[in-house]
VOMARGU-512515 format. One record per atom (N, C-alpha, C): residue number from 1; atom name; x, y, z. Coordinates in steps of 0.2 Angstrom, whole numbers. Each point is the difference from the previous one (the first is absolute). Layout:
// residues N
{k NUM&a CA&xx X&yy Y&zz Z}
...
This chain:
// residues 179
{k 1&a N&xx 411&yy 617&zz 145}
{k 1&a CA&xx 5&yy -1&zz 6}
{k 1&a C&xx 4&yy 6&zz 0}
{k 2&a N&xx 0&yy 3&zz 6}
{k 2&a CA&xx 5&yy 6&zz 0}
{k 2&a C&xx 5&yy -1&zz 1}
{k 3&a N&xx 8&yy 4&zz -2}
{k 3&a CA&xx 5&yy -2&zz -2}
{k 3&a C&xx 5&yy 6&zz 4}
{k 4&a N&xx 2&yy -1&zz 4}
{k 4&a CA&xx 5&yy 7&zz 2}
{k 4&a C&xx 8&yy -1&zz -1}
{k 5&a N&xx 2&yy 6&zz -3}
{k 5&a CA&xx 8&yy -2&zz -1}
{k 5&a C&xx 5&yy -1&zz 9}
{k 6&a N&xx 3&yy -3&zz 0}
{k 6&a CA&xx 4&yy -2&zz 5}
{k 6&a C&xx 4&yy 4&zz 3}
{k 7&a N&xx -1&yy 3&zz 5}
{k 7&a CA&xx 7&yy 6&zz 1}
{k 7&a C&xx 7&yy -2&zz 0}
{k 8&a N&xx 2&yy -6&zz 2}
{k 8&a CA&xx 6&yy 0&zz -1}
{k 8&a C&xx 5&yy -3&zz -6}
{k 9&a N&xx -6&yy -2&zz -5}
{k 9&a CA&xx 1&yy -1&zz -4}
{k 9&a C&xx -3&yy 2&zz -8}
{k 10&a N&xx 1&yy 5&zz -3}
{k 10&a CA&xx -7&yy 4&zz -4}
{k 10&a C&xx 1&yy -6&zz -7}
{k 11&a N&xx 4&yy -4&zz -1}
{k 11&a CA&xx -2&yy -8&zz -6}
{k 11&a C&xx -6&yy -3&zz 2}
{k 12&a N&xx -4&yy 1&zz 7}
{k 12&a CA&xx -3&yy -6&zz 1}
{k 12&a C&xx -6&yy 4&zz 5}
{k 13&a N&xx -6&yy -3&zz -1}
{k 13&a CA&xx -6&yy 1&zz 2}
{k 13&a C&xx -4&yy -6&zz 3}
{k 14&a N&xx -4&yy 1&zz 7}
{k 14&a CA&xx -4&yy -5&zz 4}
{k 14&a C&xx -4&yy 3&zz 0}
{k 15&a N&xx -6&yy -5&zz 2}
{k 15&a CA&xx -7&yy -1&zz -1}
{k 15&a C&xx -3&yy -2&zz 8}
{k 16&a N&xx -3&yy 2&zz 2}
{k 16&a CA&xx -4&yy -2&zz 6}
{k 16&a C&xx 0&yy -9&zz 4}
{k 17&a N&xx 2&yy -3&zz -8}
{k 17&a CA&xx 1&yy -6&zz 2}
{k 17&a C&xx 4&yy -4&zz 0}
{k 18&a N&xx 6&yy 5&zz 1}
{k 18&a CA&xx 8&yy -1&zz 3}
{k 18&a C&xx 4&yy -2&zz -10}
{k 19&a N&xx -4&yy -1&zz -4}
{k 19&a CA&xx 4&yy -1&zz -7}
{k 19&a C&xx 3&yy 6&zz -1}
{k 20&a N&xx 8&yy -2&zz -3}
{k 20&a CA&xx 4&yy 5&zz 0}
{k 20&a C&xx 0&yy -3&zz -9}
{k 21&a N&xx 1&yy 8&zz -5}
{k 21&a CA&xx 1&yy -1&zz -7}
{k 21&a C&xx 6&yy 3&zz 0}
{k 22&a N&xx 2&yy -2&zz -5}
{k 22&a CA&xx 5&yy 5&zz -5}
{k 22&a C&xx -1&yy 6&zz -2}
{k 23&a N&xx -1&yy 4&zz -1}
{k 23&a CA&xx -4&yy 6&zz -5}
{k 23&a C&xx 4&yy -1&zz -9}
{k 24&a N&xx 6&yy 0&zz 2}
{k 24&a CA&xx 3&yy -2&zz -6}
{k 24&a C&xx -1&yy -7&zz -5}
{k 25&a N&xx 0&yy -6&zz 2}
{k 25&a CA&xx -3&yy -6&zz -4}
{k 25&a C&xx -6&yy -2&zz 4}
{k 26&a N&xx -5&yy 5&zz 3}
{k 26&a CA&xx -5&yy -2&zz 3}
{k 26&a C&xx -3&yy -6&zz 2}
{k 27&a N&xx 5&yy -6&zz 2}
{k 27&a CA&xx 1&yy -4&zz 4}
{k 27&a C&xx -1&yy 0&zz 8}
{k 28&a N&xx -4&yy -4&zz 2}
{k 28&a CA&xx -3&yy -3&zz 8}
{k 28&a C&xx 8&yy -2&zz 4}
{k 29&a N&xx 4&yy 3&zz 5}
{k 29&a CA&xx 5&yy -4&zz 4}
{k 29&a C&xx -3&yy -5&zz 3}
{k 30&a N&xx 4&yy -6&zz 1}
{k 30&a CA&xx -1&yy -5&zz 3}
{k 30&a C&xx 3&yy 1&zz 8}
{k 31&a N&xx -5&yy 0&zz 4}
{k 31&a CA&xx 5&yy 0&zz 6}
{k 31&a C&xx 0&yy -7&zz 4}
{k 32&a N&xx 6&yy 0&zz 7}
{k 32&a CA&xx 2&yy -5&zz 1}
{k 32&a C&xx -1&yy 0&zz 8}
{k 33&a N&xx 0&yy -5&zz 1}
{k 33&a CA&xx 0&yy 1&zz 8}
{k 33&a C&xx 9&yy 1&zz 2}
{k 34&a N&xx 2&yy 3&zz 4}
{k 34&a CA&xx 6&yy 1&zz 2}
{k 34&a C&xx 1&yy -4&zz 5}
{k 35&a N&xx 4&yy -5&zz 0}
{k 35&a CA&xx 2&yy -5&zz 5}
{k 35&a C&xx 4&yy 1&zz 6}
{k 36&a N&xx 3&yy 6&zz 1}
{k 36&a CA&xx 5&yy 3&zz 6}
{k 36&a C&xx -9&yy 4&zz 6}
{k 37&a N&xx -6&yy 3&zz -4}
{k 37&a CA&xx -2&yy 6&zz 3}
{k 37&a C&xx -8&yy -4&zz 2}
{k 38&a N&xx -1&yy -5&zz -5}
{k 38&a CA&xx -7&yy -1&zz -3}
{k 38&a C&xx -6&yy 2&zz -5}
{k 39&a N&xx 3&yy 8&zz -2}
{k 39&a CA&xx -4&yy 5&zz -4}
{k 39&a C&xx 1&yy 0&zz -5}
{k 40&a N&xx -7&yy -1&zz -5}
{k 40&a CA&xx -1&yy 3&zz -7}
{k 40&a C&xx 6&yy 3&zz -4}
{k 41&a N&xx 4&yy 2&zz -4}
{k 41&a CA&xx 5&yy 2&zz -1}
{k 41&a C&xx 2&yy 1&zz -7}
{k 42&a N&xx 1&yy 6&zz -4}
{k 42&a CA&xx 0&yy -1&zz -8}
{k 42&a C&xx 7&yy 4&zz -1}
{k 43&a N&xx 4&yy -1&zz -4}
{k 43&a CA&xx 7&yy 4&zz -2}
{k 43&a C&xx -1&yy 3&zz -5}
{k 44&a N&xx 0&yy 10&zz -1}
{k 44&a CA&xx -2&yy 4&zz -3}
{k 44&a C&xx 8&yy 1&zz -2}
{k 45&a N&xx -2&yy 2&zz -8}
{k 45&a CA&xx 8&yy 2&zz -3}
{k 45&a C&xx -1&yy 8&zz -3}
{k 46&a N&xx 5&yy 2&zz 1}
{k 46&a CA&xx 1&yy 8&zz -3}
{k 46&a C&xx 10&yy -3&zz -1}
{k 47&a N&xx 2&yy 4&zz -6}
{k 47&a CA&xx 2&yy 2&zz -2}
{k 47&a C&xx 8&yy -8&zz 1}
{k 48&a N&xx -5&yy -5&zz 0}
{k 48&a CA&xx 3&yy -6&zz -1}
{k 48&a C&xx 2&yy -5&zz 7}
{k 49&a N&xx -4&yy 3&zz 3}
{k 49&a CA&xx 3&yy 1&zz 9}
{k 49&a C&xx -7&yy -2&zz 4}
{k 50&a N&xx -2&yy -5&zz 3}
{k 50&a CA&xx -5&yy -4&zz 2}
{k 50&a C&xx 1&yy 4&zz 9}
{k 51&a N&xx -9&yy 1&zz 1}
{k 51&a CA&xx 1&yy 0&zz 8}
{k 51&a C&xx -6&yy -5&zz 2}
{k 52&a N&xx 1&yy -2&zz 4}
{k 52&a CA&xx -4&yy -3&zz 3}
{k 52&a C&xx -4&yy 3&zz 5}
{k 53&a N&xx -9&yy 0&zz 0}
{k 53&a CA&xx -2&yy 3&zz 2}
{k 53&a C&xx -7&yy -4&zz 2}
{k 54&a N&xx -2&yy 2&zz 7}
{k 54&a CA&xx -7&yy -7&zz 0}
{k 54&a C&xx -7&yy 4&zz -2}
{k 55&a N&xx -2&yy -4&zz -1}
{k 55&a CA&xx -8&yy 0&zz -5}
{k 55&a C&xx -5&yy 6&zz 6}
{k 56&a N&xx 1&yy -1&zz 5}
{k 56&a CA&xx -5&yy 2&zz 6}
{k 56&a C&xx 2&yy 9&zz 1}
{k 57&a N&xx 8&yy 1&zz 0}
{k 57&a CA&xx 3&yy 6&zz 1}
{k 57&a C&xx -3&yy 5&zz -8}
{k 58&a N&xx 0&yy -5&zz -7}
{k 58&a CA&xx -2&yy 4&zz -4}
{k 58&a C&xx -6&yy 3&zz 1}
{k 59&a N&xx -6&yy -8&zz 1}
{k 59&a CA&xx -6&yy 4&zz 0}
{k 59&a C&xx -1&yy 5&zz 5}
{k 60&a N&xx 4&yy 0&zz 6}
{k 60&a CA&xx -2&yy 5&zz 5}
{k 60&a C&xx 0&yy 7&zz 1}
{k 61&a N&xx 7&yy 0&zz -6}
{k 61&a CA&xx 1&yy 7&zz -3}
{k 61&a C&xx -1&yy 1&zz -6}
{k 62&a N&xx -6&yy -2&zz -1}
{k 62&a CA&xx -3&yy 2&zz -5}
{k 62&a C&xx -7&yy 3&zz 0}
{k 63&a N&xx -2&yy -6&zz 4}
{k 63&a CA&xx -6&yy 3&zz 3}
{k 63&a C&xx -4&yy 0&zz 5}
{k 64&a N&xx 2&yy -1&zz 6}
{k 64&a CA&xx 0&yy 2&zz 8}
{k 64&a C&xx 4&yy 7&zz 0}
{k 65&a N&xx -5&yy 2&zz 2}
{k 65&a CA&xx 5&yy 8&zz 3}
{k 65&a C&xx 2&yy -1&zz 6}
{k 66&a N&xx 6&yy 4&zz 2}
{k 66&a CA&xx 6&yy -1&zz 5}
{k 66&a C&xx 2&yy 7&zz 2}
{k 67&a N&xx -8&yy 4&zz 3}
{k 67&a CA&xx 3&yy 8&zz 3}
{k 67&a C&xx 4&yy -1&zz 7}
{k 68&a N&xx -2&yy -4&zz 3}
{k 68&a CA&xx 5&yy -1&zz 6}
{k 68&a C&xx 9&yy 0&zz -1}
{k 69&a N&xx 2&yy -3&zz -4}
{k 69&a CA&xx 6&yy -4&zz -6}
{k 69&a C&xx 2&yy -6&zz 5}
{k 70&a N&xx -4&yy -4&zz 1}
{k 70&a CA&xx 1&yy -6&zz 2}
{k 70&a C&xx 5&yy -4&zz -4}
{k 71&a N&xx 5&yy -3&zz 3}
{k 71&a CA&xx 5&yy -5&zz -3}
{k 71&a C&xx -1&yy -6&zz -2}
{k 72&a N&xx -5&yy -1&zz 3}
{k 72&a CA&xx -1&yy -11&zz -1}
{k 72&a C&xx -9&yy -1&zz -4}
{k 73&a N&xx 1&yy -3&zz -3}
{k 73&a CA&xx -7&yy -3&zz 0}
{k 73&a C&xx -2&yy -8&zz 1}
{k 74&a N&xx -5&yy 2&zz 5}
{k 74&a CA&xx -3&yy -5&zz 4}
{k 74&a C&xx -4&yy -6&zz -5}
{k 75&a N&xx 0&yy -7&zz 1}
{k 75&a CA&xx -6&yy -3&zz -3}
{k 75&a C&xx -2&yy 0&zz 4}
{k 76&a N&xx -7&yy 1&zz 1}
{k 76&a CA&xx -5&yy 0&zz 5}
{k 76&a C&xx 0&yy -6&zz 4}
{k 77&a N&xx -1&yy -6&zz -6}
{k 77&a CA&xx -3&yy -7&zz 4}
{k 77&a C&xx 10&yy -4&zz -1}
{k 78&a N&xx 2&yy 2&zz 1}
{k 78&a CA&xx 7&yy -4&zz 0}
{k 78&a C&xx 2&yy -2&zz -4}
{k 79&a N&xx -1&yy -2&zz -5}
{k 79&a CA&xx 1&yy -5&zz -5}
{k 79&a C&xx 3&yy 6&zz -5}
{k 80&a N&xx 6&yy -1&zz -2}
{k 80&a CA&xx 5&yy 4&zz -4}
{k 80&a C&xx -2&yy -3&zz -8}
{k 81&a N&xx -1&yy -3&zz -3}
{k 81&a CA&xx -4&yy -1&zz -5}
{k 81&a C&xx -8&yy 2&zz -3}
{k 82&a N&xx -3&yy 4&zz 6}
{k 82&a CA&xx -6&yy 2&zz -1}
{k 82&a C&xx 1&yy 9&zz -4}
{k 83&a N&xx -1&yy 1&zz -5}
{k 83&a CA&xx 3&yy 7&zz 0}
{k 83&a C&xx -5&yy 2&zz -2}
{k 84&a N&xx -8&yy -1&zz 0}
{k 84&a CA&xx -6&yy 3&zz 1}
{k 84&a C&xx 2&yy 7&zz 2}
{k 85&a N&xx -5&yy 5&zz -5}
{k 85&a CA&xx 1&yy 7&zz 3}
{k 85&a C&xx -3&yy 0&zz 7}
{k 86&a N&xx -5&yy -2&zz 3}
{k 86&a CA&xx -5&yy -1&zz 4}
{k 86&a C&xx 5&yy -3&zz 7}
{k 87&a N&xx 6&yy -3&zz -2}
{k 87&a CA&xx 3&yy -3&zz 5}
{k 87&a C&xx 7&yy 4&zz 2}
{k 88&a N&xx 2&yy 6&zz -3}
{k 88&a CA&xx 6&yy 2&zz 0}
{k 88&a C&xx -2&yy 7&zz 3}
{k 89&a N&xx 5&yy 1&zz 6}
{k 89&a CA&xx 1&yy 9&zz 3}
{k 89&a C&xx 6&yy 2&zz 1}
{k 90&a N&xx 0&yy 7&zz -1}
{k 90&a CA&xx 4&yy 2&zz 2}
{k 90&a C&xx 1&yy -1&zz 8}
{k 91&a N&xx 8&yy 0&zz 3}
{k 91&a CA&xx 1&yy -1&zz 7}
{k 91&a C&xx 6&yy 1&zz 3}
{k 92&a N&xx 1&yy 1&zz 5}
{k 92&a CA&xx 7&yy 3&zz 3}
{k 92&a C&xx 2&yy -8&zz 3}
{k 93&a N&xx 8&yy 0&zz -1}
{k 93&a CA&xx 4&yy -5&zz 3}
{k 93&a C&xx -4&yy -4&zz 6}
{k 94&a N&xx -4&yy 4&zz 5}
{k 94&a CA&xx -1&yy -4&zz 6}
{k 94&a C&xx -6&yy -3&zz 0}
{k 95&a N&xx -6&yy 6&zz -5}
{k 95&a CA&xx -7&yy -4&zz -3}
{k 95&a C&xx 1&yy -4&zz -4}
{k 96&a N&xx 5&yy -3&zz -3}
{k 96&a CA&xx 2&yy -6&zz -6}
{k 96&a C&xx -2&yy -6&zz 5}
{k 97&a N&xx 6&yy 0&zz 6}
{k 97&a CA&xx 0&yy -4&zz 3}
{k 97&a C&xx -4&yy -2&zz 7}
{k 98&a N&xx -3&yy 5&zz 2}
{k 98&a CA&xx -3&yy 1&zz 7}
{k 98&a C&xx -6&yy -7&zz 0}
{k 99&a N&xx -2&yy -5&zz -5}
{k 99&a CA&xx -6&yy -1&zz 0}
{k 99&a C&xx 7&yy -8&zz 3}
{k 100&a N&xx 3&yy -2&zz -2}
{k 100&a CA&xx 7&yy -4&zz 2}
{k 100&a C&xx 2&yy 0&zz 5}
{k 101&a N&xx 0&yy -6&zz 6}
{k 101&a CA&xx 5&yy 0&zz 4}
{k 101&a C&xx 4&yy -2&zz 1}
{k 102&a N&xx 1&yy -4&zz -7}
{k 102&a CA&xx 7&yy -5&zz -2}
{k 102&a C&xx 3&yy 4&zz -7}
{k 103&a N&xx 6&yy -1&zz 1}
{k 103&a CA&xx 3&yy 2&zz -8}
{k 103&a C&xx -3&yy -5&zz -6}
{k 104&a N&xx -3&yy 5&zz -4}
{k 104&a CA&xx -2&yy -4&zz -8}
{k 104&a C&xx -6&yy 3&zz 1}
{k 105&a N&xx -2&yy -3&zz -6}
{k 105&a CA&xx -7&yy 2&zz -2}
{k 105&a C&xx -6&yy -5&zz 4}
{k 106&a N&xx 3&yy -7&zz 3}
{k 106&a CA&xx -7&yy -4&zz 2}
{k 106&a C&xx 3&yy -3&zz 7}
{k 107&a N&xx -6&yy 3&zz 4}
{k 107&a CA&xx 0&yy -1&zz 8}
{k 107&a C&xx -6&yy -5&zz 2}
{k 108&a N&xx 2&yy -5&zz -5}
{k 108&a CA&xx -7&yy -6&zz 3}
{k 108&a C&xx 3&yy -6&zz 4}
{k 109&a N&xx -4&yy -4&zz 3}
{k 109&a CA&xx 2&yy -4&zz 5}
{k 109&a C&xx 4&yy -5&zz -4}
{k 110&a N&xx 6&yy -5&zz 5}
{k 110&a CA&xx 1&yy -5&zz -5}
{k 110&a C&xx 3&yy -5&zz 3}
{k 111&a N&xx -1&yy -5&zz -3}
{k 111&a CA&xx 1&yy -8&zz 3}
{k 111&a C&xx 4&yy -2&zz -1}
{k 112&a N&xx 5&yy -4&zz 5}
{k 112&a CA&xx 6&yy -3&zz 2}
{k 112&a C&xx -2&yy -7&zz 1}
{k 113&a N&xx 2&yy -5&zz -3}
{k 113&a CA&xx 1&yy -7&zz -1}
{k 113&a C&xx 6&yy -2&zz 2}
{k 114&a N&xx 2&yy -4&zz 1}
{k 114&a CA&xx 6&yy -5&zz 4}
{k 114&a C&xx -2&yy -6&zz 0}
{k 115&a N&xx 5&yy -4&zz -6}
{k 115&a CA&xx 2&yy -7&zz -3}
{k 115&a C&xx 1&yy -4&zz 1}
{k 116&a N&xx 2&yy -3&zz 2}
{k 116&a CA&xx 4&yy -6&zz 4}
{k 116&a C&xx 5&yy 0&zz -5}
{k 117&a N&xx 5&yy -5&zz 1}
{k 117&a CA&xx 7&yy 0&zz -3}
{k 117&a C&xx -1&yy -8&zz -2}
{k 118&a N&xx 1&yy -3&zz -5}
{k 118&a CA&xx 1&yy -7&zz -2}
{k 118&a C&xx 9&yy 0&zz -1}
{k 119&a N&xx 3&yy -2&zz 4}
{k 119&a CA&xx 8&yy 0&zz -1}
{k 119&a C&xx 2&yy -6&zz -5}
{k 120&a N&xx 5&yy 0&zz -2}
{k 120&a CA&xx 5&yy -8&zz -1}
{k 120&a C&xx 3&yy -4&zz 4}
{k 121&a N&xx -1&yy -6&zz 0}
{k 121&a CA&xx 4&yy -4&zz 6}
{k 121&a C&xx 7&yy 1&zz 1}
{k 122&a N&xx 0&yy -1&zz 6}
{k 122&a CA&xx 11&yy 2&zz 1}
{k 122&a C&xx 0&yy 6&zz -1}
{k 123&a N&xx -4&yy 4&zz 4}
{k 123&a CA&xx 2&yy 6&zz 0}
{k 123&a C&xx 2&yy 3&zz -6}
{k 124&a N&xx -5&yy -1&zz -7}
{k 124&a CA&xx 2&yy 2&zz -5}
{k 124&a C&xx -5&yy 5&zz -2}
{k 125&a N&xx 1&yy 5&zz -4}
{k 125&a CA&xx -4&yy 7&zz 0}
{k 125&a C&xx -7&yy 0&zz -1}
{k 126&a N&xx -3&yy 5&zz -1}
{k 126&a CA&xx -7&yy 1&zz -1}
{k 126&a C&xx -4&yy -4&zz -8}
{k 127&a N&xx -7&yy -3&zz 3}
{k 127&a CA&xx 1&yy -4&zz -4}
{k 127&a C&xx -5&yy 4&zz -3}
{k 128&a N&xx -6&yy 2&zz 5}
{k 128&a CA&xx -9&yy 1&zz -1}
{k 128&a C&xx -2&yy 3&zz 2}
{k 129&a N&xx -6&yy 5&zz -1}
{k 129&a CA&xx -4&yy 1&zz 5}
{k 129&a C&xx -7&yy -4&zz 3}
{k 130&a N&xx -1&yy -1&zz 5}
{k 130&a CA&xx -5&yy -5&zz 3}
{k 130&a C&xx -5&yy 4&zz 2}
{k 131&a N&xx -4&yy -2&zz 6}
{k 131&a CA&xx -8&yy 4&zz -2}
{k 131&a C&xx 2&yy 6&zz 7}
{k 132&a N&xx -6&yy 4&zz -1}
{k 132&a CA&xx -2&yy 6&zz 2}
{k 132&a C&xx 3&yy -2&zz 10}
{k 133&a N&xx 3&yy 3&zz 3}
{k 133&a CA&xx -2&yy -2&zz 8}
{k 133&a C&xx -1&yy 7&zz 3}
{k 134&a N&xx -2&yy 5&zz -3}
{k 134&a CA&xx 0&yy 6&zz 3}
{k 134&a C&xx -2&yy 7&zz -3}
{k 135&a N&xx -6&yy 3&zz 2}
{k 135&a CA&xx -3&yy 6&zz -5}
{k 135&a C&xx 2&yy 5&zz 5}
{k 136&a N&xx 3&yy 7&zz -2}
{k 136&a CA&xx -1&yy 6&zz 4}
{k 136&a C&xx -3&yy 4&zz -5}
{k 137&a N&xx -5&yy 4&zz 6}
{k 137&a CA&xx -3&yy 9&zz -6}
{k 137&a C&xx 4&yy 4&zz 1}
{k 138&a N&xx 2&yy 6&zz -3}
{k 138&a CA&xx 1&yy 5&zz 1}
{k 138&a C&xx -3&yy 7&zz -3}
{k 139&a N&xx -2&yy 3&zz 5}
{k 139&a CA&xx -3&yy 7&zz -3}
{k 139&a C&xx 4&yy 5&zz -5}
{k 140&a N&xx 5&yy 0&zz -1}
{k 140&a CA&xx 6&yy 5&zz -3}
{k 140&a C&xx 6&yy -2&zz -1}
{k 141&a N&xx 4&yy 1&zz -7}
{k 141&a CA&xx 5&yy -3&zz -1}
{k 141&a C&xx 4&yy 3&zz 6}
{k 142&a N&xx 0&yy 5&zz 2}
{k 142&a CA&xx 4&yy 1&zz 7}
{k 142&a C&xx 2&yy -6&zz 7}
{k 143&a N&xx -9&yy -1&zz 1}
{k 143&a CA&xx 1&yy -3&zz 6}
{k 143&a C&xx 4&yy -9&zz -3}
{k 144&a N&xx -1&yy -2&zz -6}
{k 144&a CA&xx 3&yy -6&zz -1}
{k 144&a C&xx 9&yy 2&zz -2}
{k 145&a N&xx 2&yy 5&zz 0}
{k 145&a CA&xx 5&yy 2&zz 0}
{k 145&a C&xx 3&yy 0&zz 6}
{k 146&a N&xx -6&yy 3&zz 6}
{k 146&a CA&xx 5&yy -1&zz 7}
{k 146&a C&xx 1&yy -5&zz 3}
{k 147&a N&xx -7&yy -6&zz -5}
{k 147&a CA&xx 0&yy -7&zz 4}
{k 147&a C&xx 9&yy -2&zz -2}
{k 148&a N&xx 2&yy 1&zz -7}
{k 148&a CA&xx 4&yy -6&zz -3}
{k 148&a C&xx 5&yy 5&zz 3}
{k 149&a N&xx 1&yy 5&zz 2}
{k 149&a CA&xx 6&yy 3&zz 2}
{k 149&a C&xx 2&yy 3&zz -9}
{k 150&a N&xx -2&yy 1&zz -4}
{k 150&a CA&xx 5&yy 0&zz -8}
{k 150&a C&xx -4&yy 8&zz -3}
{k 151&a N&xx -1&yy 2&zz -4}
{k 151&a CA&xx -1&yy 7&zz -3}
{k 151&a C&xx -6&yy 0&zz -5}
{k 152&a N&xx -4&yy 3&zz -1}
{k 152&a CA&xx -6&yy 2&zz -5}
{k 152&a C&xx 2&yy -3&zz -3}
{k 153&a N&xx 5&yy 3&zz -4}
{k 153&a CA&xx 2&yy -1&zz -8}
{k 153&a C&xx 1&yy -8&zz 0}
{k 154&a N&xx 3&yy -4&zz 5}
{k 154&a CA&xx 2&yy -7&zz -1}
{k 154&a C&xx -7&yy -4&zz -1}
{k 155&a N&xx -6&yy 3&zz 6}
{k 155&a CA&xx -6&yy -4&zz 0}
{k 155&a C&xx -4&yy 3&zz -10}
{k 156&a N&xx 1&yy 6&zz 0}
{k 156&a CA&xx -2&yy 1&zz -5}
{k 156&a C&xx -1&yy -3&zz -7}
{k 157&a N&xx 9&yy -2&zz 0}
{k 157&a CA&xx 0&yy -5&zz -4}
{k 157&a C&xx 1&yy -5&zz -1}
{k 158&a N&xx -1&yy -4&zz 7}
{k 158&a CA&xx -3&yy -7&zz 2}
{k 158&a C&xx -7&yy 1&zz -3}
{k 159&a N&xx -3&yy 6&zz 3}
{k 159&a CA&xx -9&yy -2&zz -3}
{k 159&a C&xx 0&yy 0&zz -9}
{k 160&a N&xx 5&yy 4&zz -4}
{k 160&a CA&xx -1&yy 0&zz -9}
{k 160&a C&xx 3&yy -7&zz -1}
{k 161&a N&xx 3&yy -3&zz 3}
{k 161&a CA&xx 4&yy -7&zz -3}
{k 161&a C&xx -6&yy -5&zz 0}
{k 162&a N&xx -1&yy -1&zz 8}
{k 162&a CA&xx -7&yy -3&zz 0}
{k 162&a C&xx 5&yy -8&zz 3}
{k 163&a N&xx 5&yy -1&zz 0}
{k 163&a CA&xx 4&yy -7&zz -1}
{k 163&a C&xx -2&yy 0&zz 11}
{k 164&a N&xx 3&yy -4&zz -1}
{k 164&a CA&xx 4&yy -4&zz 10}
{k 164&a C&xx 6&yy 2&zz -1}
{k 165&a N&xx -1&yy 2&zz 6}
{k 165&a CA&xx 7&yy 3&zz 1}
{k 165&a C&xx 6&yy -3&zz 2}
{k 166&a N&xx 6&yy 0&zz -3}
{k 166&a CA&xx 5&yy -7&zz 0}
{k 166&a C&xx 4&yy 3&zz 6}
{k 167&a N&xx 2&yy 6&zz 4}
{k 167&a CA&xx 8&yy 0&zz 2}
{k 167&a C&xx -5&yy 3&zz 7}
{k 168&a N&xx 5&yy 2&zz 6}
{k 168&a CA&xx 1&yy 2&zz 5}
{k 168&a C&xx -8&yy 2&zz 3}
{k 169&a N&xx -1&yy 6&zz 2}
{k 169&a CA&xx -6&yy -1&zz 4}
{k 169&a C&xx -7&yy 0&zz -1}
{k 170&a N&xx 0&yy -1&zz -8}
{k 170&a CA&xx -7&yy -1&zz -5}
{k 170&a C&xx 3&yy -7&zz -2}
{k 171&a N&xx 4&yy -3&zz 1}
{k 171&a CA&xx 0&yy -7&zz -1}
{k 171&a C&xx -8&yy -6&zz -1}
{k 172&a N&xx -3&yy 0&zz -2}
{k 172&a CA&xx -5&yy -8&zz -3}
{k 172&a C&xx -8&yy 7&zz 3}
{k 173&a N&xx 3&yy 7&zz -1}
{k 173&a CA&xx -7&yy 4&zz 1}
{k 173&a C&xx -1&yy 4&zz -8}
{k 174&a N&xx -10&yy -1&zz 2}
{k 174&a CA&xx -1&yy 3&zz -9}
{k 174&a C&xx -3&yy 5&zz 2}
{k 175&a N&xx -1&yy 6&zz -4}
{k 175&a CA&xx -2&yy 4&zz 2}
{k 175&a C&xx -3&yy 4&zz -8}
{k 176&a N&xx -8&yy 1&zz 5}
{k 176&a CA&xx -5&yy 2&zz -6}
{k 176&a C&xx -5&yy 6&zz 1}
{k 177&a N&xx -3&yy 3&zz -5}
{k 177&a CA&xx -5&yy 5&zz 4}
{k 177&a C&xx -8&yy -5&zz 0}
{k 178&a N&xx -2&yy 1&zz 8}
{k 178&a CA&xx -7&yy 1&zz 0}
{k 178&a C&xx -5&yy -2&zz -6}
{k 179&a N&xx -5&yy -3&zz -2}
{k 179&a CA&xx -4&yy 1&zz -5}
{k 179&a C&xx -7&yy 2&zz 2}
């Protein structure tokens, strides 16, 4: 397996199949997924002092060439955990994004369910949810953004939760992607 030392950090060497070593106690990094971005992500240390850097940036600068000096690199098929060399380009800010018409990585269609509400008697608060009385599609986290009147980011993170929505204009709506 070929090994190339790291440019930005000359302790540690990657392999074509995104394995990052020590060179010093020639130990395999364990990478993690990063929870704020989605990506592969391993913490190299020099001089006592960790940086965080994702898995895809190394292998891409390491062995994809970048005569253009492109800033971004692309996963081809969208999926930020795919760090196949075969899946990763180089690419400018707007070819990152240009294949999106929604902010984020995933522009797939998705379904909107509406609850019924099971109350307490006497006007007393939310008890249940009861069954299904209403399905909507949507082609793009946008246009169900302009249905709800609320933000990507709010629908966005309605779709990671996966829950019913308890308060104001997603109230007793669930929201999923497509399968």
């Amino acid at each position: 397996m070929e090994w190339k030392k790291v440019s930005r950090n000359t302790n540690y060497s990657i392999n074509r199949a995104g394995q990052i070593r020590n060179d010093k106690t020639g130990s395999i990094k364990k990478a993690y997924v990063n929870r704020q971005n989605g990506y592969l992500t391993v913490d190299l240390y020099s001089d006592n002092k960790s940086q965080k850097v994702t898995v895809h940036r190394l292998i891409a600068e390491a062995f994809i060439p970048n005569p253009d000096n492109k800033p971004c690199i692309d996963h081809k098929d969208g999926d930020r955990q795919n760090n196949k060399l075969s899946n990763l380009r180089w690419a400018t800010y707007s070819e990152n994004n240009s294949r999106f018409s929604t902010t984020g990585v995933r522009s797939e269609r998705i379904k909107v369910t509406h609850y019924t509400e099971i109350r307490k008697k006497r006007g007393g608060g939310h008890e249940a949810w009861g069954q299904e009385d209403q399905v909507l599609y949507f082609e793009r986290i946008k246009d169900a953004a302009e249905y709800f009147h609320c933000t990507q980011g709010n629908l966005s993170l309605m779709l990671k939760s996966g829950e019913i929505g308890r308060r104001g204009r997603m109230r007793g709506y669930k929201f999923e992607y497509c399968k």
